[in-house]
C-alpha positions as a LaTeX table, in Angstrom:
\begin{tabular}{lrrr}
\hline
Residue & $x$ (\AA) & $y$ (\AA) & $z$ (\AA) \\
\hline
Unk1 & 9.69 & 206.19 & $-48.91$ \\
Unk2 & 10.07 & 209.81 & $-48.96$ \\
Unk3 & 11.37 & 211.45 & $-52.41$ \\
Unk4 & 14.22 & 213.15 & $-51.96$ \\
Unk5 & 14.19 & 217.22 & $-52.29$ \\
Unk6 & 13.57 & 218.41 & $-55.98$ \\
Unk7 & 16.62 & 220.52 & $-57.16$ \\
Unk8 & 15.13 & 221.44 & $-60.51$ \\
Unk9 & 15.36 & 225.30 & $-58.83$ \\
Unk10 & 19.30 & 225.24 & $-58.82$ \\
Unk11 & 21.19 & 226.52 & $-62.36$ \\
Unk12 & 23.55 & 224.08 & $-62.08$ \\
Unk13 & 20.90 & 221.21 & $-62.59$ \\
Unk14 & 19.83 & 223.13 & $-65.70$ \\
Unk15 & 20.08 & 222.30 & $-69.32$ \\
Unk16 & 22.61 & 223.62 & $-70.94$ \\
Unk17 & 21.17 & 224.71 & $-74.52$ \\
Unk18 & 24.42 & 225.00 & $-76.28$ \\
Unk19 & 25.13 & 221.36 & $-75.45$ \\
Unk20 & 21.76 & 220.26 & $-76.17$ \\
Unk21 & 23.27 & 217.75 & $-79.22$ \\
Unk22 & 26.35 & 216.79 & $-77.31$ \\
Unk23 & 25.97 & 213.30 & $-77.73$ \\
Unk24 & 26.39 & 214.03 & $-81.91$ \\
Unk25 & 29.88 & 215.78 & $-82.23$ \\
Unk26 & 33.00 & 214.66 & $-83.28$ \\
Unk27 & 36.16 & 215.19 & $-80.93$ \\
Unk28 & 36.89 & 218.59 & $-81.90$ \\
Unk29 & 33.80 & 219.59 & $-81.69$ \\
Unk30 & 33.50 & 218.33 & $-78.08$ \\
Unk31 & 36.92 & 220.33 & $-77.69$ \\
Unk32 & 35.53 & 223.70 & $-78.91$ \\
Unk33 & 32.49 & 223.46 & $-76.81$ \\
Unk34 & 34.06 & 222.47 & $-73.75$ \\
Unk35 & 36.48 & 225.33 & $-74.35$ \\
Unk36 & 33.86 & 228.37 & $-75.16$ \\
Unk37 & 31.86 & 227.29 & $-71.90$ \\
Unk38 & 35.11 & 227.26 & $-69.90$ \\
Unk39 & 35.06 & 231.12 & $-70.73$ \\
Unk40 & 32.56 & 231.74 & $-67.92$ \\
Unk41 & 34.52 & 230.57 & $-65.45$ \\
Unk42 & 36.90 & 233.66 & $-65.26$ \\
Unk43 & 33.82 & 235.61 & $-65.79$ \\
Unk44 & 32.38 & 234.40 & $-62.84$ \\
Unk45 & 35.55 & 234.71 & $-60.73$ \\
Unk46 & 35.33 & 238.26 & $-61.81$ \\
Unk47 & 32.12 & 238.76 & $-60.45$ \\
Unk48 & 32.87 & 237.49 & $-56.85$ \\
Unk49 & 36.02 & 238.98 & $-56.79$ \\
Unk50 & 34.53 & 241.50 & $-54.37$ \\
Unk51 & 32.81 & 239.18 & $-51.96$ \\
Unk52 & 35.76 & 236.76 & $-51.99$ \\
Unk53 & 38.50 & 239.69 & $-50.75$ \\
Unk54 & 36.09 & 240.11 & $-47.77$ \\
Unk55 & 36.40 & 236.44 & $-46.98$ \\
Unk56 & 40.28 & 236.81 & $-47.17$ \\
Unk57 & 40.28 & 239.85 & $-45.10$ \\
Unk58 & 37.83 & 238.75 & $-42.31$ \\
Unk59 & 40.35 & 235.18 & $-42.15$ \\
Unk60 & 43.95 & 237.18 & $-42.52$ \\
Unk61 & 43.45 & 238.52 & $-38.45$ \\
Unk62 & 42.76 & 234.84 & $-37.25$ \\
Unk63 & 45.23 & 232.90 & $-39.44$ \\
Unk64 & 48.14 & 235.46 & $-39.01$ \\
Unk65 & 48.20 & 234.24 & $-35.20$ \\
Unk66 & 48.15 & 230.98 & $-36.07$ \\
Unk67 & 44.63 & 230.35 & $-37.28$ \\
Unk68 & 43.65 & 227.38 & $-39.67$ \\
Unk69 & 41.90 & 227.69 & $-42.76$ \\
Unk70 & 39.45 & 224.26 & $-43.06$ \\
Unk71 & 37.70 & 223.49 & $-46.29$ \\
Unk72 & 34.50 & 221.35 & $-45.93$ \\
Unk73 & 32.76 & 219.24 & $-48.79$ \\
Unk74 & 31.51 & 216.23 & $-50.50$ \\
Unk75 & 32.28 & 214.77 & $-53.36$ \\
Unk76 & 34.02 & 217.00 & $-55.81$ \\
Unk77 & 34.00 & 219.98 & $-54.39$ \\
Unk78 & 35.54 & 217.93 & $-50.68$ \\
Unk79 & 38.30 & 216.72 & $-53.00$ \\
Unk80 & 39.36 & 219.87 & $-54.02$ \\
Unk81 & 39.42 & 220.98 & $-50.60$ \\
Unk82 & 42.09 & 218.34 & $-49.70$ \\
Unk83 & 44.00 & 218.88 & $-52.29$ \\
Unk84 & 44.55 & 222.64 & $-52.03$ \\
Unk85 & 45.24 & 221.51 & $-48.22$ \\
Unk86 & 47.58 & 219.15 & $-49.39$ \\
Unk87 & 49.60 & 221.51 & $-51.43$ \\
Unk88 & 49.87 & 224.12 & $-48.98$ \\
Unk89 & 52.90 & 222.78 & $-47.10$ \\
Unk90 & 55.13 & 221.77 & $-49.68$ \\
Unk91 & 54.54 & 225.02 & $-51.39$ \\
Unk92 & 55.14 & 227.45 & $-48.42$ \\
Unk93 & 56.42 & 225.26 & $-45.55$ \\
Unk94 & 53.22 & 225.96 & $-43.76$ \\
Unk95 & 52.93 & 223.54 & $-40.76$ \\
Unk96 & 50.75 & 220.20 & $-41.58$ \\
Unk97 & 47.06 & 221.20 & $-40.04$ \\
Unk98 & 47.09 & 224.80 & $-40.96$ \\
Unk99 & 45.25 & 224.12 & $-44.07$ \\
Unk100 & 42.68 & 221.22 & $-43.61$ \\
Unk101 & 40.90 & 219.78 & $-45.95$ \\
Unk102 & 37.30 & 217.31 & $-44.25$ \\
Unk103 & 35.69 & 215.55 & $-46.70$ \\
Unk104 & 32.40 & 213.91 & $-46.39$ \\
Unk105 & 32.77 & 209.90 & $-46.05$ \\
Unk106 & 37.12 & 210.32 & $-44.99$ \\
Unk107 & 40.11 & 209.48 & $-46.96$ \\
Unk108 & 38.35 & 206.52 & $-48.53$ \\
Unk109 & 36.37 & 209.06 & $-50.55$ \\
Unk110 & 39.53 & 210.72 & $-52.06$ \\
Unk111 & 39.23 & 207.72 & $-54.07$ \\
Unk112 & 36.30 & 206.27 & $-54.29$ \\
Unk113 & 32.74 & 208.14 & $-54.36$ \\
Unk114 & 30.63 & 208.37 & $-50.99$ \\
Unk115 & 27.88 & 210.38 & $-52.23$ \\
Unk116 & 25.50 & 209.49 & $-49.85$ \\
Unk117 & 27.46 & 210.72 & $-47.30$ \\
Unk118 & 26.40 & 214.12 & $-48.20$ \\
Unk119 & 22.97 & 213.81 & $-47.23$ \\
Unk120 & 23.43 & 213.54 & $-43.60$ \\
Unk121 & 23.38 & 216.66 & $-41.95$ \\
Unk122 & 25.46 & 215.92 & $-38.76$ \\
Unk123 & 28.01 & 213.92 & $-40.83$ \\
Unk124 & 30.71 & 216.58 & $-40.28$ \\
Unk125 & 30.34 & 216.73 & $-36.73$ \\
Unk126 & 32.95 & 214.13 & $-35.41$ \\
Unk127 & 35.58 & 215.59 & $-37.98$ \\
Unk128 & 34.41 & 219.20 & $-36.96$ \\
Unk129 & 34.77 & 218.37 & $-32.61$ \\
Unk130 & 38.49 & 216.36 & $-33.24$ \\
Unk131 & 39.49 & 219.89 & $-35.03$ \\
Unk132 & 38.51 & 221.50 & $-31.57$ \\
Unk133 & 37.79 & 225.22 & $-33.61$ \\
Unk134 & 38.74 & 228.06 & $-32.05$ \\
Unk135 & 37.69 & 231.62 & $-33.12$ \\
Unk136 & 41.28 & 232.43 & $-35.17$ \\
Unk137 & 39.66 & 229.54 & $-37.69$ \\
Unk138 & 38.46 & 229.93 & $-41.06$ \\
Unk139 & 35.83 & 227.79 & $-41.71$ \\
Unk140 & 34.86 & 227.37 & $-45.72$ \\
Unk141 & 32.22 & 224.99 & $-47.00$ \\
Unk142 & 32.20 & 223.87 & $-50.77$ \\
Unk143 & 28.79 & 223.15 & $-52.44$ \\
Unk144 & 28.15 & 223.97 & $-56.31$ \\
Unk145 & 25.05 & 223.66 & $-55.83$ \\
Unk146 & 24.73 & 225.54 & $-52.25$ \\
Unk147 & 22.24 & 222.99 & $-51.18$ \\
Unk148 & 24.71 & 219.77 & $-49.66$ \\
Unk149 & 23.17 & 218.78 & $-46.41$ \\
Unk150 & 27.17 & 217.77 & $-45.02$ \\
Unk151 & 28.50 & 221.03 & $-45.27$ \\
Unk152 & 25.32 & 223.29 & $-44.52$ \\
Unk153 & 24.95 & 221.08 & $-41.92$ \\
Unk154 & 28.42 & 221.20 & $-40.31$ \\
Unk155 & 28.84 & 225.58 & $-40.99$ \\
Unk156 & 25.65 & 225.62 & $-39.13$ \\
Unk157 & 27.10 & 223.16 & $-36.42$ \\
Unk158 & 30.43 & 225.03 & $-36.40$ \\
Unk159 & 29.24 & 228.55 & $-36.00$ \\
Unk160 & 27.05 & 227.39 & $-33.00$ \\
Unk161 & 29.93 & 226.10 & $-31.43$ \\
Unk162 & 32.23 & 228.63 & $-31.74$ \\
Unk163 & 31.03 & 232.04 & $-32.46$ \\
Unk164 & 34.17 & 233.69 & $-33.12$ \\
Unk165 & 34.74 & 231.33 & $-36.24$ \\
Unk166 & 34.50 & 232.82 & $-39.80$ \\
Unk167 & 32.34 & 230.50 & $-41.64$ \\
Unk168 & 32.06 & 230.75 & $-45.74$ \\
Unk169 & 30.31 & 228.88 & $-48.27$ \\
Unk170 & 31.49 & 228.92 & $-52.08$ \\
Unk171 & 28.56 & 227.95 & $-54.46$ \\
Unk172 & 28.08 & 227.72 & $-57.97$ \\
Unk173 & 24.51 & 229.05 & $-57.72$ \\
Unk174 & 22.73 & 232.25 & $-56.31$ \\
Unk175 & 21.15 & 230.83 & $-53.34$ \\
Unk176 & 19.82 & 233.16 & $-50.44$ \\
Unk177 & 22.52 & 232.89 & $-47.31$ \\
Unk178 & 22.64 & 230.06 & $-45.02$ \\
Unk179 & 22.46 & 229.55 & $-41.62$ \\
Unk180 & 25.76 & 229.42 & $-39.78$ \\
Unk181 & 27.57 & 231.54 & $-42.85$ \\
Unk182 & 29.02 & 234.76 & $-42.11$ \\
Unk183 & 30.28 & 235.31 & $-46.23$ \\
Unk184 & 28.84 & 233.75 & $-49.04$ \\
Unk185 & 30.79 & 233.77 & $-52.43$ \\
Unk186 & 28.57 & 232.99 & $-55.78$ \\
Unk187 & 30.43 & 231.29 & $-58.83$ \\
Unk188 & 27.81 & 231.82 & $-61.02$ \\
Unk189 & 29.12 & 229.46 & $-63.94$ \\
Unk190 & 25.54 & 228.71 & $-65.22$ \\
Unk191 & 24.52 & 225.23 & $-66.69$ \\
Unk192 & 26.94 & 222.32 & $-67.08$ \\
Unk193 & 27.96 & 220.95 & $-70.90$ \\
Unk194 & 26.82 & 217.42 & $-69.16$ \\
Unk195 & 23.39 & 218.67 & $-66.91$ \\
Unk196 & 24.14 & 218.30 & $-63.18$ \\
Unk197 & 28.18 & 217.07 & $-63.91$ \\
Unk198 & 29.64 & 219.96 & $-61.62$ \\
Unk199 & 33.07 & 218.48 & $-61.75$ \\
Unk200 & 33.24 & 220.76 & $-64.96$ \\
Unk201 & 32.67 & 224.73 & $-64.68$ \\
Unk202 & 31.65 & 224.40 & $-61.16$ \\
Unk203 & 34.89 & 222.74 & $-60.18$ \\
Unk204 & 37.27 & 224.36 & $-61.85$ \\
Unk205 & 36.01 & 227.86 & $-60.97$ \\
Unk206 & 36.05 & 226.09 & $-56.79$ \\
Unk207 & 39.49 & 225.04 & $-57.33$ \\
Unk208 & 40.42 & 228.66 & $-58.24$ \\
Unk209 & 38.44 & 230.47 & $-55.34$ \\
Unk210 & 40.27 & 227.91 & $-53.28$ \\
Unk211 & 43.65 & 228.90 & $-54.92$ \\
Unk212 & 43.09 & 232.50 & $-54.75$ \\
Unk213 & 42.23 & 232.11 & $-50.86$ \\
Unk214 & 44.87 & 229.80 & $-49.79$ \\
Unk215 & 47.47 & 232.30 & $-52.20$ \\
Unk216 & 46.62 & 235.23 & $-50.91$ \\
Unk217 & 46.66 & 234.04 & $-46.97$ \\
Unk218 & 50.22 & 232.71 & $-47.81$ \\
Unk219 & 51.36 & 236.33 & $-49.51$ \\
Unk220 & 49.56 & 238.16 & $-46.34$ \\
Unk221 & 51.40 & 236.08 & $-44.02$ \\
Unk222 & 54.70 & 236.47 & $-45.31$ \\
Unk223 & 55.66 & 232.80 & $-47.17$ \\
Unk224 & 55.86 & 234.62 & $-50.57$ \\
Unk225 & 58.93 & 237.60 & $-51.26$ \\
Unk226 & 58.32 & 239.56 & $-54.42$ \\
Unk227 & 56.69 & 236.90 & $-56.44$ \\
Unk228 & 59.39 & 234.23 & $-55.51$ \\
Unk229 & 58.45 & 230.98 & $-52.81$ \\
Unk230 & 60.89 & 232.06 & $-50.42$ \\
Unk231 & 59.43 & 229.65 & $-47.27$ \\
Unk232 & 60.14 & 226.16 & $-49.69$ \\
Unk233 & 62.84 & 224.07 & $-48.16$ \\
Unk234 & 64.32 & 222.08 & $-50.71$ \\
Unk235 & 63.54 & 218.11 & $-50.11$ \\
Unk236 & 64.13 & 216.54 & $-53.24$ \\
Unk237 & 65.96 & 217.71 & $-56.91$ \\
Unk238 & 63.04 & 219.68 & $-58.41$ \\
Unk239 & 62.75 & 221.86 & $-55.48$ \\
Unk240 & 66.27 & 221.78 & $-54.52$ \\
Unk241 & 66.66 & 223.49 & $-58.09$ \\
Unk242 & 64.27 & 225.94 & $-57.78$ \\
Unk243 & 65.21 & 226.74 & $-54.09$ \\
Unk244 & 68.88 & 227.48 & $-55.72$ \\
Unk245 & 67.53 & 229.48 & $-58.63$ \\
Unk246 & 65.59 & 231.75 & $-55.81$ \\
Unk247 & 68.48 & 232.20 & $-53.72$ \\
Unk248 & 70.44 & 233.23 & $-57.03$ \\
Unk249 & 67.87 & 235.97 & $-57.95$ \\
Unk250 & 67.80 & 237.24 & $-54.62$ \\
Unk251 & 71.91 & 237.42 & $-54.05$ \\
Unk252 & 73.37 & 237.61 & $-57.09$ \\
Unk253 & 75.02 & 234.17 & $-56.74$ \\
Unk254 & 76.17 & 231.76 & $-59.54$ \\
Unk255 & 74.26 & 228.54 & $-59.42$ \\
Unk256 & 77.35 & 226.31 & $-57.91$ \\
Unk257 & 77.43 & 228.38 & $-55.06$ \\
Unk258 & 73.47 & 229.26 & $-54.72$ \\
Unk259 & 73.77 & 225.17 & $-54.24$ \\
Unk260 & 77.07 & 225.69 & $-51.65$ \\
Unk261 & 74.61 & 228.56 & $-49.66$ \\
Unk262 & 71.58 & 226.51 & $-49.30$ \\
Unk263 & 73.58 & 223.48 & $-48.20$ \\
Unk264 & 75.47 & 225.71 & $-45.47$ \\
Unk265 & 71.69 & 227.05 & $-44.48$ \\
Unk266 & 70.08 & 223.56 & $-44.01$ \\
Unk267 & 68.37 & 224.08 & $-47.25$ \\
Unk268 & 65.87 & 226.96 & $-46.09$ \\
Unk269 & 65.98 & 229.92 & $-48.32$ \\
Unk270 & 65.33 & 232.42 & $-46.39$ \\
Unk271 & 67.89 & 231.57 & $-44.19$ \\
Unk272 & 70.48 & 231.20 & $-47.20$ \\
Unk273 & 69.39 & 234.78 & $-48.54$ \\
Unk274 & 69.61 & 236.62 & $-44.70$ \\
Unk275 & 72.90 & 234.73 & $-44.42$ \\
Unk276 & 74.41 & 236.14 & $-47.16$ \\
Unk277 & 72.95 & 239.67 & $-47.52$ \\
Unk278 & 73.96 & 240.39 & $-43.75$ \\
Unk279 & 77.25 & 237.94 & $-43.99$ \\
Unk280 & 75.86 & 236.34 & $-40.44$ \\
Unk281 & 75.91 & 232.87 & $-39.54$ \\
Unk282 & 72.78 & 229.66 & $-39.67$ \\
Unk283 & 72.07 & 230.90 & $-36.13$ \\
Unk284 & 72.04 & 234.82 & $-36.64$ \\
Unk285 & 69.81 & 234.55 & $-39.51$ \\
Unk286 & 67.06 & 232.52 & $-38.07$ \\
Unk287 & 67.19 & 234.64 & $-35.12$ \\
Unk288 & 66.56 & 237.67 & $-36.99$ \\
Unk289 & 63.94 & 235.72 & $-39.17$ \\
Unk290 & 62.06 & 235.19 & $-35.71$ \\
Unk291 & 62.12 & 238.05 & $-34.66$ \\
Unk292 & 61.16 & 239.62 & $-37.57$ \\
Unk293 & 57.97 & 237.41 & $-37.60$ \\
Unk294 & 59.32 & 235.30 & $-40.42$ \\
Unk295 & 59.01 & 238.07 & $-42.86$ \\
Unk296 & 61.98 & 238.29 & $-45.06$ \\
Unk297 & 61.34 & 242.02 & $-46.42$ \\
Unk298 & 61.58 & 242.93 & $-42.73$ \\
Unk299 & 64.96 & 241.19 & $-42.46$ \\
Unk300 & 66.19 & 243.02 & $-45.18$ \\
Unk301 & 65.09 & 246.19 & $-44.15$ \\
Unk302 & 62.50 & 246.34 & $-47.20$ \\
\hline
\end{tabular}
C-alpha cells in the first residue's frame, strides 16, 4: 500500500512552540493561550485584505446579473461553506441557490465526519455538473492547508468546464497557485495550539474571509441601506422586531405603527419605507423598487 503524501511542508501541520506544554495547564491557562494565538487571525485577515477585494471585485460583475457564489470544501472548512450559504437568505432575502455551499461526502457530513472523502479528486464532480456553472459564477474552494484533493480537484474540473467562471481558493498556508484558480487568498495564521487541528485559527480566520465575501457581495448588490438589513422580510418575532425597528429609523415612525406599516407592506421593508416616504400604495412601491433594480437609495432619490 502506497503511503499517503507527506504534509510535513505545510505550516499548518507545524508545531506550535508556544503550546508545546499544552497538555500541563490549568483552564485559564488554556484560556489565555487560546486567546493570544487568536490574535493572528485579524493579522492575517489584514494581510490578504488586498488579494481578497480582487476576488470580490472580479465576482461583483457576474453575481450582480444573477450570478452564484459556490463555496467548495471538506471537512471543516466545507462546513463553513454551508453555513455562510445557509445564512445568506434569511439575512438579505437572497433567493435559495444564490449562495451554495458543496461539501465533500453531502449533507450527511454536516454532521458527521467524511474525511476520506477529501482524497478523491473527482469527488466534486457530480455536485459541480447538477450546478450546471455558467460564467456569471463564483467559484471558491476552502482548504487550510491548500493541499485537499476534493476541492483542487473540482476548481481544476470547474475552470475546464467553464472558462468564464471565477475560481478562488482560500488557504491557511502559502502554497504556490493551483491549477484551475484564477485568485488565491493566503490566511497565513501559522501553527495550530493543537498541531494539524485547523478547526482553530484556520477556521475562524475561513469563516471571516467567507463573511467578508458573502457581506460585501450583499452591500454591492444593494440588500444592505446605510448599515441597516433593509431586504429581511420579517417571518417570525425576532425579525419581525428588528424589521419594525428598521422601518422606524428610516421614517421616523413610532414602533406601533412601524408594526401597522410593515403589516400593510406584506412585511418587506423596503416596501414599507418606499410606501411611506413617497405616500404610494403596496403596488407603486414595488414597482418603483423594480425598476430601480431593487436598490432602495435609488428609490429615494439618494
Amino acid at each position: 500500500m502506497p503511503l499517503p503524501p507527506d504534509r510535513s511542508a505545510i505550516r499548518t501541520e507545524h508545531r506550535n512552540p508556544r503550546s508545546a506544554d499544552l497538555h500541563t495547564l490549568g483552564v485559564r491557562a488554556c484560556v489565555d493561550l487560546l486567546n493570544t494565538e487568536n490574535r493572528a487571525i485579524l493579522d492575517a485577515m489584514d494581510a490578504a485584505a488586498e488579494p481578497l477585494a480582487a476576488l470580490i471585485e472580479a465576482a461583483e460583475p457576474g453575481f450582480a446579473r444573477g450570478g452564484r457564489l459556490i463555496y467548495l470544501g471538506a471537512g471543516t472548512s466545507g462546513r463553513l461553506g454551508v453555513l455562510d450559504a445557509s445564512e445568506a437568505p434569511p439575512t438579505f432575502q437572497v433567493e435559495h441557490g444564490r449562495v451554495v455551499g458543496v461539501i465533500a461526502g453531502g449533507d450527511a457530513a454536516l454532521k458527521r465526519s467524511s474525511e476520506s472523502r477529501e482524497d478523491e479528486p473527482d469527488g466534486a464532480r457530480p455536485d459541480l455538473d447538477a450546478l450546471a456553472l455558467t460564467a456569471g459564477d463564483t467559484l471558491v474552494g476552502l482548504a487550510a492547508g491548500g493541499t485537499t484533493p476534493y476541492v483542487l480537484g473540482g476548481l481544476a474540473l470547474a475552470k475546464s468546464a467553464e472558462p468564464g467562471l471565477v475560481t478562488a481558493l482560500i488557504c491557511c498556508t502559502p502554497i504556490e497557485k493551483p491549477e484551475g484558480v484564477d485568485h488565491l487568498i493566503v490566511l497565513e495564521t501559522g501553527p495550530e495550539v493543537i498541531t494539524g487541528s485547523t478547526r482553530l485559527k484556520a477556521g475562524t480566520a475561513t469563516k471571516l474571509a467567507i463573511n467578508t465575501i458573502s457581506t460585501t457581495l450583499m452591500v454591492r448588490t444593494g440588500r444592505v441601506y446605510r448599515n441597516l438589513m433593509v431586504d429581511l422580510r420579517a417571518t417570525n418575532d425576532k425579525l419581525m422586531d428588528r424589521a419594525a425597528r428598521i422601518v422606524g429609523e428610516l421614517t421616523g415612525l413610532d414602533r406601533p405603527a412601524s408594526f401597522a406599516l410593515l403589516e400593510r407592506a406584506d412585511r418587506s421593508v423596503k416596501h414599507a419605507v418606499i410606501m411611506h416616504r413617497l405616500n404610494v400604495g403596496l403596488d407603486e412601491a414595488a414597482r418603483l423598487l423594480v425598476d430601480a433594480g431593487g436598490r432602495l437609495e435609488r428609490v429615494m432619490g439618494d
